[in-house]
mmCIF entry with sequence, helices, sheets and N, C-alpha, C, O atoms, coordinates in Angstrom:
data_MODEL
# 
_entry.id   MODEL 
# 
_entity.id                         1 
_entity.type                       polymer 
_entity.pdbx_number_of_molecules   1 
# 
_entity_poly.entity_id                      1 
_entity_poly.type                           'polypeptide(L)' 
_entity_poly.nstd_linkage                   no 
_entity_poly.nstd_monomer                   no 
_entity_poly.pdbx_seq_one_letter_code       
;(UNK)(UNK)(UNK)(UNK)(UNK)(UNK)(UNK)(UNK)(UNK)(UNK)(UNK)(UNK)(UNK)(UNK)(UNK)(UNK)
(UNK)(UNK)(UNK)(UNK)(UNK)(UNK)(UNK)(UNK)(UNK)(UNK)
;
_entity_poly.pdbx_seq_one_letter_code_can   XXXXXXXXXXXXXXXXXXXXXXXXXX 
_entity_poly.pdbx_strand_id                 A 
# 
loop_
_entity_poly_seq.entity_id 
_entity_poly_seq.num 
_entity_poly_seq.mon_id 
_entity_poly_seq.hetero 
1 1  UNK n 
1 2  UNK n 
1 3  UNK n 
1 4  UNK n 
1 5  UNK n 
1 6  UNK n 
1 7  UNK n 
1 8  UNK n 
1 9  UNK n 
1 10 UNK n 
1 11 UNK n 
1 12 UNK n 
1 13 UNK n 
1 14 UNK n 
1 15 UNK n 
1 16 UNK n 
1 17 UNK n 
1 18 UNK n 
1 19 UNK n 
1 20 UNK n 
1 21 UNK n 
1 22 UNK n 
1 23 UNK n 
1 24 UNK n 
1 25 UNK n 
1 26 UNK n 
# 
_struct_asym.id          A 
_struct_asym.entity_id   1 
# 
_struct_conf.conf_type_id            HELX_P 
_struct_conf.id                      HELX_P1 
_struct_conf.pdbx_PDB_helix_id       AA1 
_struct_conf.beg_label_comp_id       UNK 
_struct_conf.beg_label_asym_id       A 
_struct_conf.beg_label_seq_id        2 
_struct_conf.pdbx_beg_PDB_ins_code   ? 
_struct_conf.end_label_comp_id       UNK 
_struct_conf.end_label_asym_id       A 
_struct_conf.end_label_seq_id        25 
_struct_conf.pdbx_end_PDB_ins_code   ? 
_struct_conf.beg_auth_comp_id        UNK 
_struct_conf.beg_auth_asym_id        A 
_struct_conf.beg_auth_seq_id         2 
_struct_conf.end_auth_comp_id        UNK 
_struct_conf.end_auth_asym_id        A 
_struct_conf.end_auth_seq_id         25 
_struct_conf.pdbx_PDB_helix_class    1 
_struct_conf.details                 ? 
_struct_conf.pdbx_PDB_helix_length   24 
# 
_struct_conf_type.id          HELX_P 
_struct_conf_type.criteria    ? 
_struct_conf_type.reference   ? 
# 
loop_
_atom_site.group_PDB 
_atom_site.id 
_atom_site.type_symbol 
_atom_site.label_atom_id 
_atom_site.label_alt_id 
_atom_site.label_comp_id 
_atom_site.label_asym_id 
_atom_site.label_entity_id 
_atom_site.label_seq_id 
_atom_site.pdbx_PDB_ins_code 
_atom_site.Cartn_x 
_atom_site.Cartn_y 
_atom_site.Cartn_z 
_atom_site.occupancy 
_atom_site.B_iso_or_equiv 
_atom_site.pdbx_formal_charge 
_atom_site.auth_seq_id 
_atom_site.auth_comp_id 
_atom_site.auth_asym_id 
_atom_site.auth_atom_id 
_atom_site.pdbx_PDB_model_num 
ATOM 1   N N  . UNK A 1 1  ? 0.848 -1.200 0.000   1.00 0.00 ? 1  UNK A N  1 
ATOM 2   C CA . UNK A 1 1  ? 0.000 0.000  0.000   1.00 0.00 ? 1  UNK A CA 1 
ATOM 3   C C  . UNK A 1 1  ? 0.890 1.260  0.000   1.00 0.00 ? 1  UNK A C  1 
ATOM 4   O O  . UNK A 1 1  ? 0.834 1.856  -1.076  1.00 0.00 ? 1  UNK A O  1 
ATOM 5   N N  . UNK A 1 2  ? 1.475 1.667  0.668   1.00 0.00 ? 2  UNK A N  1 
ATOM 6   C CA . UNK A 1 2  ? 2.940 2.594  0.851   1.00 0.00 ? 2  UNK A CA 1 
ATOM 7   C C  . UNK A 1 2  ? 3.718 2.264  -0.426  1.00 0.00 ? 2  UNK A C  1 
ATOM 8   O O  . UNK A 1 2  ? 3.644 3.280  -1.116  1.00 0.00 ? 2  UNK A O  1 
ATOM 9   N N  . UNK A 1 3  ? 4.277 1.529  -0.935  1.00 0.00 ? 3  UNK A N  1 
ATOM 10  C CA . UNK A 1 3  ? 4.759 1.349  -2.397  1.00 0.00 ? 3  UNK A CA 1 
ATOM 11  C C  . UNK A 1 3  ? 3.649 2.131  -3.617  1.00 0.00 ? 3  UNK A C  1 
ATOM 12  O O  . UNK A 1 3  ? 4.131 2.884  -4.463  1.00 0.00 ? 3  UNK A O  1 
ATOM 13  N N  . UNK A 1 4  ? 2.167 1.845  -3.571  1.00 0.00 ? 4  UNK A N  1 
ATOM 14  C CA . UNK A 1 4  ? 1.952 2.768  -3.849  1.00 0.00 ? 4  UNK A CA 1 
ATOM 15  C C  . UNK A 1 4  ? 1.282 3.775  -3.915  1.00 0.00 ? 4  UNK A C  1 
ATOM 16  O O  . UNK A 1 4  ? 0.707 4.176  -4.927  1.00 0.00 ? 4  UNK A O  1 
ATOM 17  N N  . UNK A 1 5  ? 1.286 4.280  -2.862  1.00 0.00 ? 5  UNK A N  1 
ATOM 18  C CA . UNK A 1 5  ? 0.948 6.062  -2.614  1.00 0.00 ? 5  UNK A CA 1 
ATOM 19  C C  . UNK A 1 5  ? 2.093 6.671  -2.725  1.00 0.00 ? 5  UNK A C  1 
ATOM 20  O O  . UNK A 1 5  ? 2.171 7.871  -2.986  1.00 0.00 ? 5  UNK A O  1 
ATOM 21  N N  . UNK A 1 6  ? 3.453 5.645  -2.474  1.00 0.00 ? 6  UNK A N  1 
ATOM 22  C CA . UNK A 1 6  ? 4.895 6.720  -3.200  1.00 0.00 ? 6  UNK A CA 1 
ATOM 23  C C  . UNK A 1 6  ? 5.286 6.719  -4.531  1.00 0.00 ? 6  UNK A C  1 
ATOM 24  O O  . UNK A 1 6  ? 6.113 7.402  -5.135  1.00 0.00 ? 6  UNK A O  1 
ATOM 25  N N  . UNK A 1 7  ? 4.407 5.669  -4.939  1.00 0.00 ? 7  UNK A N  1 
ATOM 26  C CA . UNK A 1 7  ? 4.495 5.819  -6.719  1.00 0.00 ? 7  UNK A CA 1 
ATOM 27  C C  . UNK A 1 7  ? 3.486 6.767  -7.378  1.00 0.00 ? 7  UNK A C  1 
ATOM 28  O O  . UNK A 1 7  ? 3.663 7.148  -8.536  1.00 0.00 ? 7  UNK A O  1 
ATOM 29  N N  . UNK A 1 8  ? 2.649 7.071  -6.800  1.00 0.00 ? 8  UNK A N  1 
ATOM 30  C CA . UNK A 1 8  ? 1.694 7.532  -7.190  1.00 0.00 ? 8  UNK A CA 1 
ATOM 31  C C  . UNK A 1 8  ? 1.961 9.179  -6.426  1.00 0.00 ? 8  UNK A C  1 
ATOM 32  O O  . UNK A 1 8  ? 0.980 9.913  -6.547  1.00 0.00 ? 8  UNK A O  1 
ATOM 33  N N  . UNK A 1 9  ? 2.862 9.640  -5.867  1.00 0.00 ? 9  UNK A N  1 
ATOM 34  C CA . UNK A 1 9  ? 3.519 10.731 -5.561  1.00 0.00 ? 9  UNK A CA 1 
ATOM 35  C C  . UNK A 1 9  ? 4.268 11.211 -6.061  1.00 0.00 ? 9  UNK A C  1 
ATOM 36  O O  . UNK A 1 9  ? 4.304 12.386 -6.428  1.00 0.00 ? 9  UNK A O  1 
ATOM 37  N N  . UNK A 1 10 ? 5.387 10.014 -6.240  1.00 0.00 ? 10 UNK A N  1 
ATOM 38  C CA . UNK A 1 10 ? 6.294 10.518 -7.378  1.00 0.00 ? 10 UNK A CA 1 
ATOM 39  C C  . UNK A 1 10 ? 6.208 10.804 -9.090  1.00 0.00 ? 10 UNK A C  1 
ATOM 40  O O  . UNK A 1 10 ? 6.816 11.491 -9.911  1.00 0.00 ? 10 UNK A O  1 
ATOM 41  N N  . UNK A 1 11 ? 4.981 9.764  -9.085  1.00 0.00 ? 11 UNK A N  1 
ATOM 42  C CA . UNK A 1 11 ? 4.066 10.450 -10.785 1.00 0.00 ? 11 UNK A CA 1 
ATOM 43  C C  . UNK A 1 11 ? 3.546 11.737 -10.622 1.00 0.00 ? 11 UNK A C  1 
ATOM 44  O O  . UNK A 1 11 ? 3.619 12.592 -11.505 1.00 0.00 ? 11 UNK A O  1 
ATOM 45  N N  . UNK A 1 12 ? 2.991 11.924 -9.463  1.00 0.00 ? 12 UNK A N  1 
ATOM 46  C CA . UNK A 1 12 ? 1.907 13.445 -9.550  1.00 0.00 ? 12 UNK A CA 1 
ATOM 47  C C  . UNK A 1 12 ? 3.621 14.742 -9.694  1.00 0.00 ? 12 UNK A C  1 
ATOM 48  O O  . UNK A 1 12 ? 3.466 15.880 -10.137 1.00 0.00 ? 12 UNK A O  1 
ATOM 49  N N  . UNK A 1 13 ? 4.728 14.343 -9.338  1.00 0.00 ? 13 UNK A N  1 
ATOM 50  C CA . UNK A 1 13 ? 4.951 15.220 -8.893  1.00 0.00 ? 13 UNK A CA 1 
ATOM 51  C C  . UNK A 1 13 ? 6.137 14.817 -10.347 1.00 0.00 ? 13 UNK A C  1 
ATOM 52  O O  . UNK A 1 13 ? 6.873 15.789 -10.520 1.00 0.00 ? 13 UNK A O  1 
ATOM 53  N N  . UNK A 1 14 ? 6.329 14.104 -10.969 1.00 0.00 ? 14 UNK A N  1 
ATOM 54  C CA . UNK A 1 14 ? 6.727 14.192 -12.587 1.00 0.00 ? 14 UNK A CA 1 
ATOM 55  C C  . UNK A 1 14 ? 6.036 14.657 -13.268 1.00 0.00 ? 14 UNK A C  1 
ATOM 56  O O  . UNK A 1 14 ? 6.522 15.457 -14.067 1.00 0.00 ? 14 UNK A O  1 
ATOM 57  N N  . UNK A 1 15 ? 4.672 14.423 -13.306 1.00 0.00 ? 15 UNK A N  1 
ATOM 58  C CA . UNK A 1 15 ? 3.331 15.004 -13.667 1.00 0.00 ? 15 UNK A CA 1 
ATOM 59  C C  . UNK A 1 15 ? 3.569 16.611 -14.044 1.00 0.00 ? 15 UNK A C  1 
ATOM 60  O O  . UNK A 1 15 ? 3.390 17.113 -15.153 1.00 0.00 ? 15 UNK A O  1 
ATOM 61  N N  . UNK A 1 16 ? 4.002 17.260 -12.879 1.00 0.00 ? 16 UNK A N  1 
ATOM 62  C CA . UNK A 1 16 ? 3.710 18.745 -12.581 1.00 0.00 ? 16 UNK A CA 1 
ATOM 63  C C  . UNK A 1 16 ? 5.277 19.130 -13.152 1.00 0.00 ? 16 UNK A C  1 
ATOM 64  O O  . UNK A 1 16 ? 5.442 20.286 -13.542 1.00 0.00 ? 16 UNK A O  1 
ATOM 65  N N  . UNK A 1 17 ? 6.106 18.444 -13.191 1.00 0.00 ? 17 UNK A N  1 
ATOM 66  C CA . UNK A 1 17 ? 7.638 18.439 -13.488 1.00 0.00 ? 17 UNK A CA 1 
ATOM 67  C C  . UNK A 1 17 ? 6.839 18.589 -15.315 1.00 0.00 ? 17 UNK A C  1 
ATOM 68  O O  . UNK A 1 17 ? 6.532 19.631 -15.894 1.00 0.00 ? 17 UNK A O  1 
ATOM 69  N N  . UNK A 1 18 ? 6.748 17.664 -15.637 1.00 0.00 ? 18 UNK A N  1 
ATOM 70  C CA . UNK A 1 18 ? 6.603 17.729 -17.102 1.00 0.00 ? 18 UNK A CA 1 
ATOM 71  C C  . UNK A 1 18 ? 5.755 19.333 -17.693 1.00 0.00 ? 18 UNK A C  1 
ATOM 72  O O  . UNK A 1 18 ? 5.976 20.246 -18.489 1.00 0.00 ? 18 UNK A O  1 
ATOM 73  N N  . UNK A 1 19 ? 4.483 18.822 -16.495 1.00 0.00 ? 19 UNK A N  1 
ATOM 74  C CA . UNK A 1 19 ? 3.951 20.173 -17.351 1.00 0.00 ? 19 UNK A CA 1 
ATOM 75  C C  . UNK A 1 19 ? 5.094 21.564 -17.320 1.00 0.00 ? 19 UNK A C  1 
ATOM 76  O O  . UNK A 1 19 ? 5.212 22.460 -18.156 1.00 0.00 ? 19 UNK A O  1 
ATOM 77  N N  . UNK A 1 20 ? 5.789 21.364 -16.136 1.00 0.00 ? 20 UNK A N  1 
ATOM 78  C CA . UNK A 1 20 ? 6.385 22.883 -16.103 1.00 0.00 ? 20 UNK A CA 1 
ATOM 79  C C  . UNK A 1 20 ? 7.767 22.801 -17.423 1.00 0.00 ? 20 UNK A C  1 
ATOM 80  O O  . UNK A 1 20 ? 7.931 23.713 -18.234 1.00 0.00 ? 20 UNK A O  1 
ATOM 81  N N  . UNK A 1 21 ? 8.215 22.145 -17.403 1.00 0.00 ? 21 UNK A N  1 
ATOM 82  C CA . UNK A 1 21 ? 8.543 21.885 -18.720 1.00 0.00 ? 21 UNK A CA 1 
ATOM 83  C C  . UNK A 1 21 ? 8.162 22.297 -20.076 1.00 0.00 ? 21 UNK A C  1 
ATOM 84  O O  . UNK A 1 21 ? 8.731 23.030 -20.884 1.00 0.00 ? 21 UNK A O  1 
ATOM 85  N N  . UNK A 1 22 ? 6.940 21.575 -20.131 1.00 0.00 ? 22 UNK A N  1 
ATOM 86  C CA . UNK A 1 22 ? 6.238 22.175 -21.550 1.00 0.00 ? 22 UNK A CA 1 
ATOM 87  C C  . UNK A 1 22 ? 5.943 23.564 -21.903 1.00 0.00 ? 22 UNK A C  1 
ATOM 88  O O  . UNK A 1 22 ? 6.246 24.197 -22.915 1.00 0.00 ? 22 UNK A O  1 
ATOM 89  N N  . UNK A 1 23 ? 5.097 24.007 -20.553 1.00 0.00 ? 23 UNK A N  1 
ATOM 90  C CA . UNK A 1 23 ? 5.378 25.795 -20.543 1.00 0.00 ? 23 UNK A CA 1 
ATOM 91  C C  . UNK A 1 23 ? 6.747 26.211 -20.766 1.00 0.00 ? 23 UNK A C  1 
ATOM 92  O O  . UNK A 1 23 ? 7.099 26.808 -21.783 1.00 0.00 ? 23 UNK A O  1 
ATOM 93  N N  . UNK A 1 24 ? 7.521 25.892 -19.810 1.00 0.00 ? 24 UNK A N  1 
ATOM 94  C CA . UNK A 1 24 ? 8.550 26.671 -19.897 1.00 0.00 ? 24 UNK A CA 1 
ATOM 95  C C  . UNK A 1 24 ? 9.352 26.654 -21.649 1.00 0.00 ? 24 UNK A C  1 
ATOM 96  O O  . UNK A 1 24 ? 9.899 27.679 -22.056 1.00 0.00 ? 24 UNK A O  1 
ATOM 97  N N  . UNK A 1 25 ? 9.302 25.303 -22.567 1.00 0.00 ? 25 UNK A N  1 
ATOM 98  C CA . UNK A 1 25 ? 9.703 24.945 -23.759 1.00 0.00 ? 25 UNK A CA 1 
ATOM 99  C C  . UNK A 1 25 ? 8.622 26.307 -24.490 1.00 0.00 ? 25 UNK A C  1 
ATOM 100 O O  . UNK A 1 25 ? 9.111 27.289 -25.048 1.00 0.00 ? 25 UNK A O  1 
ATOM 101 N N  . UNK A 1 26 ? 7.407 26.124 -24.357 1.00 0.00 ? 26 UNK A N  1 
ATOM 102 C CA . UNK A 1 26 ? 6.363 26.900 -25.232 1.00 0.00 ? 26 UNK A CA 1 
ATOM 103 C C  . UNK A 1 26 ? 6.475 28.726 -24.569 1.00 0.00 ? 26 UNK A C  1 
ATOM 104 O O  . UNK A 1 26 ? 5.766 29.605 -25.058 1.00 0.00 ? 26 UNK A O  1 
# 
């Protein structure tokens, strides 16, 4: 269960990594 709510933390927070990315590219 802890395996994944930290996978699923560390996606939300690649998630928000990527989008800031794309703005920042555009």
């Amino acid at each position: 269960m802890i395996l994944m709510v930290a996978h699923k933390s560390v996606f939300q927070v690649f998630h928000e990594f990527l989008m800031s990315v794309t703005t920042f590219d555009r």
